[in-house]
Structures are given as C-alpha cells and as structure tokens.
N, C-alpha and C positions, 0 to 999 in steps of 0.2 A: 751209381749212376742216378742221376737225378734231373727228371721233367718236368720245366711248367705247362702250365696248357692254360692260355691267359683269353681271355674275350673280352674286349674294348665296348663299353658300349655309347656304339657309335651312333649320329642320328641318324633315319633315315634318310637312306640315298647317298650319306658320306662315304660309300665305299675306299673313295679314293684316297682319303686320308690313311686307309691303312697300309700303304705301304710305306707311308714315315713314320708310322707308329712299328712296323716292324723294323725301322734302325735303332730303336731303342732296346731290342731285344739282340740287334748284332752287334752292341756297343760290348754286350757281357760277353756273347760267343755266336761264334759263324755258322752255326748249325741249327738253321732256324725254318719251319715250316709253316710256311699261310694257310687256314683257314678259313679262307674266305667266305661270311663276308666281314666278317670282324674277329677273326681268333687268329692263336697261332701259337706252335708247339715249340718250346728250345730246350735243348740239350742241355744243362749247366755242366756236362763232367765236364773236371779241369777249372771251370771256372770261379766254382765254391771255394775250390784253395786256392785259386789267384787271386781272387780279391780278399781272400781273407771270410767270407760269410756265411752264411749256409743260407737255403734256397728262400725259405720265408724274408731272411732279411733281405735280397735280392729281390725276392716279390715285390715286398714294399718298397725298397727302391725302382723299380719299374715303374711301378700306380704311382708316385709321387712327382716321376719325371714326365708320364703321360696325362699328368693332371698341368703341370708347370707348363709344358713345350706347347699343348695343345689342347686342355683346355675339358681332357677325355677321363673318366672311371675305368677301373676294371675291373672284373673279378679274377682269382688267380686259384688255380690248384695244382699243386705238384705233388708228387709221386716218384716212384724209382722208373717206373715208364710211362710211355704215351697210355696205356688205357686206363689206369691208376690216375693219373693224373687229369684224365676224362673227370672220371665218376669222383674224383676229387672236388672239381670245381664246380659239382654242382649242392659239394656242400658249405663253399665259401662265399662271401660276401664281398661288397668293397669297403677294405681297409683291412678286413680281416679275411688272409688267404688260407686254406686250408688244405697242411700236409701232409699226408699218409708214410708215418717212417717205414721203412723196409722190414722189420722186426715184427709190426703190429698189422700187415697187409692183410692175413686171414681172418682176424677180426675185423678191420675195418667192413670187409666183404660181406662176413659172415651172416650179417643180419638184414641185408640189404634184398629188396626185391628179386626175381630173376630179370623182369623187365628190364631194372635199373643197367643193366649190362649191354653198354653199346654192340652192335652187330644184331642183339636177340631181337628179333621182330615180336609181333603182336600173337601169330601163330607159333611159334615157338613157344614161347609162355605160355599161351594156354592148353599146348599138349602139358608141358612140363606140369604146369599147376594142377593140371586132372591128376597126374599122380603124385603130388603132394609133394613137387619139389618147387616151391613157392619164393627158397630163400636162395641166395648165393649157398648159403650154408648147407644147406641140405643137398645141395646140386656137389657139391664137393665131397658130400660122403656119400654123394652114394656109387655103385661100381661103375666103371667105366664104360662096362658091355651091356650094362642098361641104359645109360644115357644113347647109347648107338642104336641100342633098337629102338630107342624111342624118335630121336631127331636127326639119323644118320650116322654112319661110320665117321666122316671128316664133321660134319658138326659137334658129332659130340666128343670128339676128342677135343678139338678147341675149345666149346662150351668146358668138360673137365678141365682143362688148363688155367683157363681164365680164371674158373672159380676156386680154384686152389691160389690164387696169385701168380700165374706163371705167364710173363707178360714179354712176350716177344718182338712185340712191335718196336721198329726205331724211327727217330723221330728225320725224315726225308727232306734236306730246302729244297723248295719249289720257288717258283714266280706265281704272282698275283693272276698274270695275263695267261693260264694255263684255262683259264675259267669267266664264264659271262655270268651276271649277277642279275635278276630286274626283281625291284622289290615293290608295293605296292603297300604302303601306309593308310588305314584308315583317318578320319577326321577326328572321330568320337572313338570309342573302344566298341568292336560291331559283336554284336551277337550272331547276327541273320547270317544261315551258312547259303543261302543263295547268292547273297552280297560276298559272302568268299569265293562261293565257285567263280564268283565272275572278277573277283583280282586274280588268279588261278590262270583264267583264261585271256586276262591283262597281260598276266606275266608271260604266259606261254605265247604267245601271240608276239611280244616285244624281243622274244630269246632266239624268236625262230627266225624273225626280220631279222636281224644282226647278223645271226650266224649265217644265212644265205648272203648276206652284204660281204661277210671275210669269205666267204666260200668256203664254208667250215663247219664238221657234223661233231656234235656233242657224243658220249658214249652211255654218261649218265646224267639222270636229273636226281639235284635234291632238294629238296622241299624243307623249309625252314618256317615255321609258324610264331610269332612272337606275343604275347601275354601279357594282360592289364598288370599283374604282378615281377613285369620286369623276364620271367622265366620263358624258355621255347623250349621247342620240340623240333626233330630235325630227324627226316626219313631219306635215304636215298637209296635210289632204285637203277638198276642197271638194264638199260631199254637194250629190245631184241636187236638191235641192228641200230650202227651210226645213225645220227637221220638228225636233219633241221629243217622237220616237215611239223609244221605248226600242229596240226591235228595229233599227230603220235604227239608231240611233248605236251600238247593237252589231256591226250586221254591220259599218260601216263601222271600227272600231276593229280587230276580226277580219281584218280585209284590211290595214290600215294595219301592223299586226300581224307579220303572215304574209310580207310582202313586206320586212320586217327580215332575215327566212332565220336567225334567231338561233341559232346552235348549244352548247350547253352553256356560255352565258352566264350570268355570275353577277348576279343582278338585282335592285336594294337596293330598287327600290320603280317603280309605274308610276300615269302620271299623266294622264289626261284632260281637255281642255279645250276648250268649246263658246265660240266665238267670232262677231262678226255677228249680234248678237241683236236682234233685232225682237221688237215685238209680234206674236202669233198672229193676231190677225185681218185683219193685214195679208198672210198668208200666203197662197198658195194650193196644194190639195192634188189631184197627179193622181188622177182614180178608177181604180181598178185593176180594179174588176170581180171584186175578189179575196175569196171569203166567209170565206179564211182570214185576209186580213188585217183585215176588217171584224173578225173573233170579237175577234182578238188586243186592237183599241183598246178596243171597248167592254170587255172585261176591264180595259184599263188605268184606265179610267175608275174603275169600281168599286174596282178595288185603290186605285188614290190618296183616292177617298174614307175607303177603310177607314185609312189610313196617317196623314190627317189627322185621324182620330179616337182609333186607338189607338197611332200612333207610327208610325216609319220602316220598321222592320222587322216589323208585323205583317203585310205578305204580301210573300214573296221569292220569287224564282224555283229550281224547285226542288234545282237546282245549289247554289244558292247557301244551301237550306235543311238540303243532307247536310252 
C-alpha cells in the first residue's frame, strides 16, 4: 500500500484551483482526499501495477502535469500510509519527492524529533523530552506502560504505534466544500506578531460571516502559518461546542496562535480554516448566563445584517477599522 500526500503550492487565495488540481490525482486512482487549502492524500494501491510505475515515478508525473495543466509546483511524499507519507513530505522538495520504503520505516523515524510526529502537540513533547524521549527512536523503545503514565492510557498507546511504524490511518475522499478557508497574505514577509494577531482576527472575523450567511457551525478550527522559506506549520484544535460565533473562533485561533511561541519569525501569510460543518440548527448552544456574551451576538447579528446590505466591510471590528 502506498500514499502520496502532495501539497500544491498555490498562490494566495487560489484555493479554488485546487479542486482541478485534485483530478490530476483521480486520473491515477479514485481514492483521493483534499487537504485543504492546498494538499491532498491518494491511495496508489492498484495503481502502481496499473500503470506500470512505482509511486516516485507517479510523483513526478503528477508535478509535471500540474506544472503543464496549470502552471503549479509541488512537493510530494509518499509512504506505505497517510502519516509516513505526512513526515515524508516534509523531507522532499519540488522535483525531487521523497519515499519512505516499507522495509526502512523504523529508521526513517528513528532519528527524528518527537515533535516531528503529526497529532504530538507542544505539551506532549515537552513532557516527553523531560524524560529523555526527545527522538521517535527512543519513544519506540521505550515500554508501553511508561509512555501511558506519562501522556495517557489512549495517547500513549498511539504515540507507541506510531513510533514503531504502525500506521493505521486510511486515506478518506472528501469534498473541498466540507470546509471554509480565509487566508490573509502579507505584502512584505512581517515579523510583528501584533500584525499577526490582527490577520488572526481578519480571518476569524471573515470565517464567522460566512458561516452565519450558510447557517452553518464549524466543529474545528486549524490554523496554517506560512514561512519566508516556503515551509508552514499547521495546528488544529477542536472547539468546546459548534459555534460561528466570531469571538470563540478568535479566541480560539489566539491560543492556537500563542502556543506556536513564534519568535521573530518571518511570516508570508496566515490562514484559517473552519472544518466539520453542520447546519446550525442542528447545533446546540451552552447558556452561559453571560449578559456580556448575550450583548456581543445580538450585535453580530445586526452587523451581519448591515454587511449584507452594504458590503463586507461596512462594520469591522475596531482593531481592524485603525
């Protein structure tokens, strides 16, 4: 079994291009999953012996037809699954995709951060690293009933898994329109993290109109940070309760944020995305008993009225109006 997991890199705001750039991937095989706002994961079994190639040759044809059709890069990494095929790509480049055989997965791992390990948060790692499991490698030898009293019963048996190579995930098609996207590009590459909280709050502000406009509550937000070196970082978080209440997808983007610890990073642009959407009335909302947060919606309400009358921007928040 073999996964690419490919990232387009798209300009900003081109979102929309990526759903033709995902038929380049269902020309090879129909089991194909968007990662929006520019990735996405496919399945090759079957298709390596249908065409005759194995997954790298297939990469490159990929990048070659999405460089032809459209004009677009990629980077590509495959693996025998979806999380191999994560921590793959972020050792390849464009032209040259990089594949982890199935024979050589514990090595690959083996030397790699624990951070490096999609799912591990920031807290995670740093209990780990207090006691001196710093590497994939060392998180795979060491006993199973230590990782559990360290970071959980169910964490650390997945953590064990992972880091021995044992990759369960399968790769799910989805639709593009499962998910709202707002991204917010700077001019220059910013340093100034106030200049970020306030794209932050660009975004969350822009994610929370929409989805009020479909009538429609997000479940989680993830936070995608993009790099003068091309490179991101990408956090999601799973909010207490549905909600396309401007304020909660702010705070929560704020915290997602903050717990980067970013220090005088250069930051080409930051991107927001509301994923898990339901209808609103399917929702249900705690009462808080709270007269401040009562003021805040019914304000929202009005403001989106006025927004859909006189446009996006005739009422902003007033951060966002200096």
């Amino acid at each position: 079994m073999t996964i690419l997991c490919v990232r387009f890199q798209l300009p900003p705001k081109y979102e929309a291009a990526l759903l033709g750039l995902l038929g380049l991937l269902e020309d090879l095989t129909p089991v194909v999953q968007a990662l929006p706002p520019d990735g996405a994961l496919a399945d090759l079994r079957g298709a390596e012996r249908y065409f005759g190639r194995d997954a790298e040759e297939l990469a490159r044809l990929i990048r070659v037809r999405a460089l032809a059709l459209y004009g677009i890069d990629c980077v590509i990494g495959a693996g025998p699954g979806p999380l191999l095929a994560r921590m793959a790509l972020g050792q390849a480049e464009p032209g040259e995709p990089c594949a982890v055989p199935e024979g050589l997965v514990v090595d690959f791992l083996a030397e790699r951060p624990v951070a490096a390990l999609p799912g591990v948060g920031a807290a995670t790692a740093r209990t780990l690293c207090e006691y001196g499991l710093d590497t994939l490698g060392r998180v795979a030898a060491a006993p199973l009933s230590t990782l559990q009293r360290l970071v959980g019963a169910r964490t650390g048996r997945e953590l064990h898994e992972k880091a021995n190579g044992v990759d369960r995930g399968r790769v799910v098609p989805n639709a593009v329109s499962r998910s709202l996207a707002a991204e917010h590009p700077f001019p220059h590459d910013e340093l100034n993290p106030d200049r970020h909280r306030r794209a932050l709050l660009l975004d969350a502000e822009e994610l929370g109109s929409r989805l009020r406009a479909l009538d429609k509550v997000c479940r989680t937000l993830t936070l995608t940070v993009r790099y003068a070196d091309r490179s991101s970082t990408t956090r999601t978080r799973t909010l207490p309760e549905p909600t396309a209440h401007s304020p909660e997808l702010t705070r929560a983007a704020y915290g997602m944020y903050g717990a980067l610890g970013l220090q005088r990073a250069r930051v080409r642009a930051i991107a927001l995305r509301a994923e898990g959407l339901t209808p609103a009335e399917e929702a249900s909302h705690q009462l808080a008993f709270d007269p401040v947060d009562d003021k805040l919606r019914r304000i929202e309400e009005v403001a989106d009225r006025a927004r859909a009358k006189f446009g996006p921007r005739a009422i902003l928040p007033g951060t966002l109006a200096a």
